[in-house]
TIRO-2110 file (N, C-alpha, C; in Angstrom, 1 decimal):
// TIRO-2110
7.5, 14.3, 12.8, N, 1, A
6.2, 13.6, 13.0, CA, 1, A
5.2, 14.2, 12.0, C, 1, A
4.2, 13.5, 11.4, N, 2, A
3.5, 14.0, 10.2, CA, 2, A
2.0, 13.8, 10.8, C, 2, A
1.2, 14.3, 10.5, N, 3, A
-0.2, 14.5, 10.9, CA, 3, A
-0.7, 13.4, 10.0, C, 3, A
-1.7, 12.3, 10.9, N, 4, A
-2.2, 11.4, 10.1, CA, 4, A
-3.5, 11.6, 9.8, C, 4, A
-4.5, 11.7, 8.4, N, 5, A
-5.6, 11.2, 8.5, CA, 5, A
-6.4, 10.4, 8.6, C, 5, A
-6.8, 10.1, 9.3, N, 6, A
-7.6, 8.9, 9.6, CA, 6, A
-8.4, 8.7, 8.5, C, 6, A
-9.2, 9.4, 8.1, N, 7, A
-10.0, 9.3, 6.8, CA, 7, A
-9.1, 8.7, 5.6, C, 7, A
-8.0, 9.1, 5.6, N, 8, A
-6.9, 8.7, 4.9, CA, 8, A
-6.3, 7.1, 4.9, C, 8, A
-6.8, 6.7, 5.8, N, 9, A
-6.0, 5.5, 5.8, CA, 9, A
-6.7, 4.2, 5.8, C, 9, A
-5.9, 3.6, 4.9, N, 10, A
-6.6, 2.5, 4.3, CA, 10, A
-6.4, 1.3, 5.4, C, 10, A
-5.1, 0.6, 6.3, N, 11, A
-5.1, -0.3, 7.1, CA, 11, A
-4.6, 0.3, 8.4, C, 11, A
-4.9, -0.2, 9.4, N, 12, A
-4.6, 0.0, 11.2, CA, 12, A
-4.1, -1.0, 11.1, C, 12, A
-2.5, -1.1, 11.4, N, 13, A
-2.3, -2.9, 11.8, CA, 13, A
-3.3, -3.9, 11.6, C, 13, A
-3.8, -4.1, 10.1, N, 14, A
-4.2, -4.5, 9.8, CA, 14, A
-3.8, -5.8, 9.3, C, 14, A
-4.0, -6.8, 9.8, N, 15, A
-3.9, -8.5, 9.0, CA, 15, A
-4.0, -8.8, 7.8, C, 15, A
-3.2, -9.3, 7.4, N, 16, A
-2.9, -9.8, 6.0, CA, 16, A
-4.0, -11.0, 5.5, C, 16, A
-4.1, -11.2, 4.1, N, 17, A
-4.6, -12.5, 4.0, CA, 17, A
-4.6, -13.5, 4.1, C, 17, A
-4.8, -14.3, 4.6, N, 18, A
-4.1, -15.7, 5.5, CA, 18, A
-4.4, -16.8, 3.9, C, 18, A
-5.5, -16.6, 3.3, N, 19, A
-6.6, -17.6, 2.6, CA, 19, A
-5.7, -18.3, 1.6, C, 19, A
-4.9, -17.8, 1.0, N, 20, A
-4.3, -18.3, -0.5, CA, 20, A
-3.5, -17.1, -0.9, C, 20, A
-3.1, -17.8, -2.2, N, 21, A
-2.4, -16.9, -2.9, CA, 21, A
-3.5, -15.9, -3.9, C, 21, A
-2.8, -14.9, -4.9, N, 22, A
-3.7, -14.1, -5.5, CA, 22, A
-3.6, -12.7, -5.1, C, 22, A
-4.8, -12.2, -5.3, N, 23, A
-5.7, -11.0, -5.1, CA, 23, A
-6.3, -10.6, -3.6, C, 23, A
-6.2, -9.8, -2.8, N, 24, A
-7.2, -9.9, -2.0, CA, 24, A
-7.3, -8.5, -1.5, C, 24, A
-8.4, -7.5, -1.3, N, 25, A
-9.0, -6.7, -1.4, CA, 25, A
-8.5, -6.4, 0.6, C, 25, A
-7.5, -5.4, 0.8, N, 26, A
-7.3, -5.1, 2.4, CA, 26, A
-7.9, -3.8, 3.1, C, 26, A
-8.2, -4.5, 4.7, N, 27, A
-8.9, -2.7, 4.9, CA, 27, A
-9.9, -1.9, 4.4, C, 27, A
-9.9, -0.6, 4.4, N, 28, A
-10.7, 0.4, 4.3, CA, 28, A
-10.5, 0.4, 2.6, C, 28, A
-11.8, 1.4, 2.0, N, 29, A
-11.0, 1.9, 0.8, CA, 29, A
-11.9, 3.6, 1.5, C, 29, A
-11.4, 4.5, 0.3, N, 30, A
-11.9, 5.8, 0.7, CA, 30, A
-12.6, 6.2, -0.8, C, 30, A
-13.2, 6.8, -0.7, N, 31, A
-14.1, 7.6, -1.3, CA, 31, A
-14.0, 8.8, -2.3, C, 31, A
-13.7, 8.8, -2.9, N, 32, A
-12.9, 10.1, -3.8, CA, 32, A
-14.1, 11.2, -4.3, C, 32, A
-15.2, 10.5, -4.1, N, 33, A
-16.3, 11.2, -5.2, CA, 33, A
-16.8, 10.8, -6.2, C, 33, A
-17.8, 11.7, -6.7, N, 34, A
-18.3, 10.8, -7.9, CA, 34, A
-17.0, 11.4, -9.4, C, 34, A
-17.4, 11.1, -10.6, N, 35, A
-16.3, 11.6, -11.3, CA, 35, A
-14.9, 10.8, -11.5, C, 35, A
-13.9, 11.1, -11.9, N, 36, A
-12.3, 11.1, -12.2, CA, 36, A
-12.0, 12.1, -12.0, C, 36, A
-10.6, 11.7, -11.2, N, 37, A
-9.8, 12.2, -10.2, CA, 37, A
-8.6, 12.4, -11.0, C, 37, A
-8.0, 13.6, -11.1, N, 38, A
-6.5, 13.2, -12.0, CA, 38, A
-5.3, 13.6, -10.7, C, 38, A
-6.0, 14.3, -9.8, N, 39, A
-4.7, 15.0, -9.3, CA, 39, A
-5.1, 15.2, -7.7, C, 39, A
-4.8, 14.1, -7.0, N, 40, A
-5.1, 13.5, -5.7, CA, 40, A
-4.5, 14.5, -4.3, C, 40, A
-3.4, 15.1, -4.6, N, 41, A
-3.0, 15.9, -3.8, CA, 41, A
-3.3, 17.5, -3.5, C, 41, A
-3.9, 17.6, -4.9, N, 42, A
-5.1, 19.1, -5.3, CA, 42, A
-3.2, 20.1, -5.2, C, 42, A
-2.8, 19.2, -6.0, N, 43, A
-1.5, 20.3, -6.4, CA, 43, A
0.0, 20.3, -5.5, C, 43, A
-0.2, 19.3, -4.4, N, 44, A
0.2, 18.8, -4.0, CA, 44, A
1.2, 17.5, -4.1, C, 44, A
2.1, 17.2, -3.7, N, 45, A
2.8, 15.5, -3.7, CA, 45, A
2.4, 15.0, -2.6, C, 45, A
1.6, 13.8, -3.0, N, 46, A
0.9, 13.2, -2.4, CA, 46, A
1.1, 11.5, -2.0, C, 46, A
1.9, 10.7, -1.2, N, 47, A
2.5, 9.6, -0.6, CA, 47, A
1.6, 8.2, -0.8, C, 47, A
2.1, 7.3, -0.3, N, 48, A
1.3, 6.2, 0.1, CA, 48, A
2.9, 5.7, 0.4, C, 48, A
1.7, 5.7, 2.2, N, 49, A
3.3, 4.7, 3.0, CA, 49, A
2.5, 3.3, 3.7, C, 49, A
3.3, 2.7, 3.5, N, 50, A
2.5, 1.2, 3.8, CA, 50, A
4.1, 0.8, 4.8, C, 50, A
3.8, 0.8, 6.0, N, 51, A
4.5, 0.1, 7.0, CA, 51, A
3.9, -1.6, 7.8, C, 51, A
5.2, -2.2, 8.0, N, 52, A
4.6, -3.1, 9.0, CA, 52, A
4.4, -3.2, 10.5, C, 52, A
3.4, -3.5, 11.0, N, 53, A
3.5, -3.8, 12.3, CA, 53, A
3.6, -5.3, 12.9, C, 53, A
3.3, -6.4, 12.1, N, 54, A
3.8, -7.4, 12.1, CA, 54, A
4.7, -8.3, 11.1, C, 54, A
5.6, -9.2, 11.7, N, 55, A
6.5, -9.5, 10.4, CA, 55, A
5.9, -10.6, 9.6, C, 55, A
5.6, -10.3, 8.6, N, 56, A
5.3, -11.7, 7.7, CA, 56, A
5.8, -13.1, 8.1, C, 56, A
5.1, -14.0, 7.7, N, 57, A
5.4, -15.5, 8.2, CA, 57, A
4.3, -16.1, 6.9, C, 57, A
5.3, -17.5, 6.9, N, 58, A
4.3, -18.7, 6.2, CA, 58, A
5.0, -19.7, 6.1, C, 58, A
4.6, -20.5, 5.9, N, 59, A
5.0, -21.9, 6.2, CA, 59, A
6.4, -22.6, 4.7, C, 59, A
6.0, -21.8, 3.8, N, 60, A
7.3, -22.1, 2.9, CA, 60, A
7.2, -20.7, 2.3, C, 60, A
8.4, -20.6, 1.1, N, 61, A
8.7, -19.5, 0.5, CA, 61, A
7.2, -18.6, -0.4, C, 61, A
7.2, -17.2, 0.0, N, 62, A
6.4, -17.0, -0.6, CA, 62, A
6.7, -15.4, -0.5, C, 62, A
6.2, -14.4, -1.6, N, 63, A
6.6, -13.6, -2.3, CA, 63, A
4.8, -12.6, -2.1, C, 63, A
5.4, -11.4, -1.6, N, 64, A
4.2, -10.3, -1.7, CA, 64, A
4.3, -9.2, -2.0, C, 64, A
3.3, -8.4, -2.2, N, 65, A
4.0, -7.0, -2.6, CA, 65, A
1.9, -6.2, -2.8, C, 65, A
2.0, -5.0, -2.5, N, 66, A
0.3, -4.5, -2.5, CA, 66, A
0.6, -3.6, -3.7, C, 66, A
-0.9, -3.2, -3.9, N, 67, A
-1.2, -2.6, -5.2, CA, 67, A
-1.6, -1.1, -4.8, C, 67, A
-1.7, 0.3, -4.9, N, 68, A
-2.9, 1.2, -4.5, CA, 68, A
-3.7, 1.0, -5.5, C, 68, A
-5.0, 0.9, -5.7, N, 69, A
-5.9, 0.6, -6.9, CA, 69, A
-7.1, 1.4, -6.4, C, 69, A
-7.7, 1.8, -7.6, N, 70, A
-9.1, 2.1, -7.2, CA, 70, A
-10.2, 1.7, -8.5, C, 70, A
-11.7, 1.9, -8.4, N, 71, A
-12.6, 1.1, -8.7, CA, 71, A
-13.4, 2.0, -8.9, C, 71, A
-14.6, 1.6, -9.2, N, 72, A
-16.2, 2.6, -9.6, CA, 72, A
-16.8, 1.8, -8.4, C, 72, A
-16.7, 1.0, -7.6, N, 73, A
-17.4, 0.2, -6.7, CA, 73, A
-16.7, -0.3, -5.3, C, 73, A
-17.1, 0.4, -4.3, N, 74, A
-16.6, -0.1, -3.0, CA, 74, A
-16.1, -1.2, -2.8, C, 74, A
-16.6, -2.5, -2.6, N, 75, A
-16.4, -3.8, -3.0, CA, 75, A
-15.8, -3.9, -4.4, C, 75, A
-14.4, -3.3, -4.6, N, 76, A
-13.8, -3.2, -5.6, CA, 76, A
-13.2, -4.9, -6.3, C, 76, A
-13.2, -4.8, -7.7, N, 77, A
-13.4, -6.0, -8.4, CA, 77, A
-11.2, -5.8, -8.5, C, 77, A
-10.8, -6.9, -7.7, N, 78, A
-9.6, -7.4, -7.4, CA, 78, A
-8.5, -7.0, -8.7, C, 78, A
-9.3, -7.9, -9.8, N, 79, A
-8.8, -8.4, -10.7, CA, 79, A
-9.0, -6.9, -12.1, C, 79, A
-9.5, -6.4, -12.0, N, 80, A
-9.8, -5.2, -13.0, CA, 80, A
-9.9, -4.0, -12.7, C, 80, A
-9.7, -3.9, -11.4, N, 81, A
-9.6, -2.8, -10.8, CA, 81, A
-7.9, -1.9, -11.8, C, 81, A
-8.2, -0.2, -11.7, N, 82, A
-7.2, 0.4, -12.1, CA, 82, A
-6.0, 0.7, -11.1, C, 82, A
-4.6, -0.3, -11.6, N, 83, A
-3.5, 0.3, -10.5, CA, 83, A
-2.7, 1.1, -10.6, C, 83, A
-2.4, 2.0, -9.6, N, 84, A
-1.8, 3.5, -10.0, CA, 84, A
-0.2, 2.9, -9.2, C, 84, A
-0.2, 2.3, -8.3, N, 85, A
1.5, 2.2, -7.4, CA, 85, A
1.2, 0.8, -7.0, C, 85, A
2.4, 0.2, -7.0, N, 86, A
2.8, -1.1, -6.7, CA, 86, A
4.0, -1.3, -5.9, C, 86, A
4.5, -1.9, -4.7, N, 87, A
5.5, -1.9, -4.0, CA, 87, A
6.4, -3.6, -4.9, C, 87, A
7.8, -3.5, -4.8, N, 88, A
7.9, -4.7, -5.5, CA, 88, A
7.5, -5.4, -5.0, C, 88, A
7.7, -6.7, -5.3, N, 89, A
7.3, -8.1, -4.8, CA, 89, A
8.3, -8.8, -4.2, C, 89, A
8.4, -8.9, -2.9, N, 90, A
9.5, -9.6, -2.0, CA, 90, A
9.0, -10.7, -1.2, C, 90, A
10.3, -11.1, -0.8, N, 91, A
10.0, -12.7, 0.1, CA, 91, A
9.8, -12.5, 0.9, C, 91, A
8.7, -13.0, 1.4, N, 92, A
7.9, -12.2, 3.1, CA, 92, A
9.2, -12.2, 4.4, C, 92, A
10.3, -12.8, 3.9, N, 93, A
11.2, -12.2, 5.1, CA, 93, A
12.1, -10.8, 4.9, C, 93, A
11.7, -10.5, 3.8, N, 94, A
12.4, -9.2, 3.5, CA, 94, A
10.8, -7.8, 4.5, C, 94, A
9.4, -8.6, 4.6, N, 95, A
8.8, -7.9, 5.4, CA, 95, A
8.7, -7.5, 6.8, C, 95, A
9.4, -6.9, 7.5, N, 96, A
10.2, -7.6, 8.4, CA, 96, A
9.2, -6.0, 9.9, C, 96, A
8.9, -6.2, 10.8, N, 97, A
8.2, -5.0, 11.7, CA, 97, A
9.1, -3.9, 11.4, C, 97, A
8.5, -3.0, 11.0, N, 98, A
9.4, -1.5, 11.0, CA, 98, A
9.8, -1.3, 9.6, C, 98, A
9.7, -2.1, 9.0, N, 99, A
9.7, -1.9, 6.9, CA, 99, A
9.1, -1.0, 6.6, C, 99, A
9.2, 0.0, 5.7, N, 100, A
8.4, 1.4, 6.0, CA, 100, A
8.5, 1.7, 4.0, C, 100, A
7.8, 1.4, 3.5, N, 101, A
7.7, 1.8, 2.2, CA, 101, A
6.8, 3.1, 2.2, C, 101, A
7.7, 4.0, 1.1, N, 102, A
6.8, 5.4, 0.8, CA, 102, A
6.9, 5.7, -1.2, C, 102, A
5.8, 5.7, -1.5, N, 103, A
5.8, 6.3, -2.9, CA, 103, A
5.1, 7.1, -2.9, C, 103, A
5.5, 7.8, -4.1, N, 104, A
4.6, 9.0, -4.2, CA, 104, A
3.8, 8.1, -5.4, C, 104, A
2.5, 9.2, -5.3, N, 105, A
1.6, 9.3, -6.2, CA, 105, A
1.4, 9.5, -7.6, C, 105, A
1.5, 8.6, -8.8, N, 106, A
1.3, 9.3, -9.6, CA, 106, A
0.4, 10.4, -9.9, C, 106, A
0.2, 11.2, -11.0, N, 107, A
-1.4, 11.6, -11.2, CA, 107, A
-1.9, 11.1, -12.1, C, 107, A
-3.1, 11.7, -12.1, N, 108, A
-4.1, 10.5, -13.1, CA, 108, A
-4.5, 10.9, -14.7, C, 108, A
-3.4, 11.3, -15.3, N, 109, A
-3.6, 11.3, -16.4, CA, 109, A
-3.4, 10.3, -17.2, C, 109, A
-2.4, 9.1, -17.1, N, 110, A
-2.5, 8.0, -17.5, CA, 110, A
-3.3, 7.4, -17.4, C, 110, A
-3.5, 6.9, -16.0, N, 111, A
-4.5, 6.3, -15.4, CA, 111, A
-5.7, 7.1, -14.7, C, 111, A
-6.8, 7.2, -15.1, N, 112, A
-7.4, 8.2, -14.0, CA, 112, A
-7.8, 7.3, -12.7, C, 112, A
-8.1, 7.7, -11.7, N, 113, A
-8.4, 7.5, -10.5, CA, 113, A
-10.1, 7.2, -10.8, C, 113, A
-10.8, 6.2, -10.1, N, 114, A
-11.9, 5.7, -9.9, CA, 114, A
-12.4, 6.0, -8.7, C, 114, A
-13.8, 6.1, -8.4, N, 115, A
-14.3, 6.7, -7.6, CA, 115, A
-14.1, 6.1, -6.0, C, 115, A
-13.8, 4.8, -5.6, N, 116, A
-13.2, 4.1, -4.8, CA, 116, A
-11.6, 4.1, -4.6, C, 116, A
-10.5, 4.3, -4.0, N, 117, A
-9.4, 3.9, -3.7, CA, 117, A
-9.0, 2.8, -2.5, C, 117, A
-8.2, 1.8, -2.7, N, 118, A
-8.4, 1.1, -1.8, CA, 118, A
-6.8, 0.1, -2.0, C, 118, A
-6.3, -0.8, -1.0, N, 119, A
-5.2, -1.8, -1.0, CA, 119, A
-5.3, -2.9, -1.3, C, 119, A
-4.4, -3.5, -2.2, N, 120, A
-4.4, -4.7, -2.6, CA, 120, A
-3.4, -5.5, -2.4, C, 120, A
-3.6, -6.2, -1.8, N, 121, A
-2.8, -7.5, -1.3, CA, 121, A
-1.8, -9.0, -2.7, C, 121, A
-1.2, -8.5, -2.8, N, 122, A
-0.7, -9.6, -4.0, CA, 122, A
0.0, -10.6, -3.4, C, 122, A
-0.1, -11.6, -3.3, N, 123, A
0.2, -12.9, -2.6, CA, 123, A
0.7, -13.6, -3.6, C, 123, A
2.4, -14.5, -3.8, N, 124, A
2.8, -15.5, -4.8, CA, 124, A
3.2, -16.4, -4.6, C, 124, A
3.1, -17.8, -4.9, N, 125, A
3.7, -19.1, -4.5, CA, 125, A
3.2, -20.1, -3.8, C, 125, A
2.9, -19.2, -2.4, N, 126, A
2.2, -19.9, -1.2, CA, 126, A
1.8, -19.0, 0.2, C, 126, A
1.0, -19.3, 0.6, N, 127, A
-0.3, -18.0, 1.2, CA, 127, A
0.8, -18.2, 2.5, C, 127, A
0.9, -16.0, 3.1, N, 128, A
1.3, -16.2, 4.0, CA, 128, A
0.5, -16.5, 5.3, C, 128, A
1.0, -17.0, 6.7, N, 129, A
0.2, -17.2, 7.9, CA, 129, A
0.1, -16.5, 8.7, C, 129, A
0.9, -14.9, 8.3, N, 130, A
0.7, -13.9, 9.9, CA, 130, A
1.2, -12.5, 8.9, C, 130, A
0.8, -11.7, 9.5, N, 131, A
1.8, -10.5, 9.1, CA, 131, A
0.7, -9.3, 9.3, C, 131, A
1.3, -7.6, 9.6, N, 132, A
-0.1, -6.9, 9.3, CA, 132, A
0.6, -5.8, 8.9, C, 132, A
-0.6, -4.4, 8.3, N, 133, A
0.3, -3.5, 8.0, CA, 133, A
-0.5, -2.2, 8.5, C, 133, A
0.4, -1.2, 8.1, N, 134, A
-0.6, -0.3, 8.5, CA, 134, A
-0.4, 0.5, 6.6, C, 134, A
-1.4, 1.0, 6.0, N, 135, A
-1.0, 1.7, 4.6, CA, 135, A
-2.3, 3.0, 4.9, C, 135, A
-1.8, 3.7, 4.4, N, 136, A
-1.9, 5.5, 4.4, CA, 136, A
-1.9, 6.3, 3.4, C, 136, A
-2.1, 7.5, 3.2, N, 137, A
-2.0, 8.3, 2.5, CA, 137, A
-1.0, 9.5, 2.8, C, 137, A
-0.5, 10.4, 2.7, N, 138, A
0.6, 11.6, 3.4, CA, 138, A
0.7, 12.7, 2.8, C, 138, A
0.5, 13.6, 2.9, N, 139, A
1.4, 15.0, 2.1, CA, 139, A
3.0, 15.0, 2.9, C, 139, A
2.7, 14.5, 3.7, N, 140, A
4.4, 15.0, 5.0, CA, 140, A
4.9, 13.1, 5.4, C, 140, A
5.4, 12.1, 4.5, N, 141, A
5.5, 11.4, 4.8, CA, 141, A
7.2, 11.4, 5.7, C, 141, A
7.1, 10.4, 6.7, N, 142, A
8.2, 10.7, 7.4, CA, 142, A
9.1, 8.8, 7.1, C, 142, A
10.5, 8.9, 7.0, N, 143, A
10.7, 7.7, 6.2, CA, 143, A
12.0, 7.8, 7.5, C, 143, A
12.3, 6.1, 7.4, N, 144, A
13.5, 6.1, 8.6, CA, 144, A
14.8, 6.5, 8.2, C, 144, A
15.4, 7.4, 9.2, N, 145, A
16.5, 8.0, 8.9, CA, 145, A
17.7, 6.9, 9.0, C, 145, A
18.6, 7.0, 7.4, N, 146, A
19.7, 5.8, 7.8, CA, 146, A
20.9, 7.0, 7.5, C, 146, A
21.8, 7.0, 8.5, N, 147, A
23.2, 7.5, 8.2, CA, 147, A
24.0, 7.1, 7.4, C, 147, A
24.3, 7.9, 6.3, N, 148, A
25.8, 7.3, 5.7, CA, 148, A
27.0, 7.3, 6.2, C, 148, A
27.6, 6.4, 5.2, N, 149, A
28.9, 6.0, 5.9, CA, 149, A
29.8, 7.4, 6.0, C, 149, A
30.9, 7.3, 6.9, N, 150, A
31.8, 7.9, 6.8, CA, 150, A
32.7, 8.0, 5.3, C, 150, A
33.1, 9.3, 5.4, N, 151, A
33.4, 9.5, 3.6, CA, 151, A
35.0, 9.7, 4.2, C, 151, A
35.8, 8.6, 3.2, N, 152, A
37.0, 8.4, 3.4, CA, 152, A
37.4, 9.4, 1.9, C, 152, A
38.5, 10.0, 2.2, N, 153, A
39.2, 11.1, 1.4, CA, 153, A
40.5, 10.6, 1.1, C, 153, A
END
């Protein structure tokens, strides 16, 4: 079980974008400070797990995937915002309740970190009609345990 921070976390079974396809700005964002940020974990490996609590739906095929990004501005600008992690882009039936994505963090020497961090929603094809998530931050992310097969000799 991993300790959550609340300050950390960008969606609560949070609802998806219903509106269209695109861009769309989800949740909370957090606060980093003023400055660039290169190293988010302060020396640490530092996560972003984005789980579902509801399963994606829409009316025909459509394809999503979120961004972690951050900005110089709260009301972060969608489209120019800097993105540091991207989950791929899948067919909202591959988002299914209990889908549990975890990446780690880059740091920010490529990219530096902007004083805003926040979720982005990437929507393709055709807008979905239901779906929510919960997305986070972790030092101790916990990922679902799958058993392997038996090892035949």
């Amino acid at each position: 079980m991993a300790i959550l921070d609340e300050l950390a976390e960008f969606c609560d079974a949070t609802a998806l974008d219903t509106t269209g396809t695109g861009l769309d700005l989800l949740g909370d964002q957090y606060d980093l400070g003023s400055g660039t940020v290169q190293d988010l974990g302060d020396g640490k490996p530092l996560y972003l797990v984005i789980q579902v609590t509801a399963a994606f739906t829409t009316g025909s095929t459509s394809k999503v995937s979120f961004k972690l990004a951050s900005d110089a501005a709260a009301a972060m600008t969608v489209a120019t915002a800097s993105v540091h992690a991207e989950t791929p882009l899948l067919d909202t039936s591959s988002w299914t309740v209990g889908k549990t994505i975890v990446m780690p963090l880059p740091s920010g020497d490529l990219v530096p970190y902007e004083r805003y961090l926040g979720i982005i929603q990437n929507t393709e094809t055709a807008a979905v009609t239901g779906g929510a998530i919960n997305a986070f931050l972790s030092l101790d992310p916990v990922t679902p345990f799958v058993a392997p097969a038996d090892a035949v000799n």
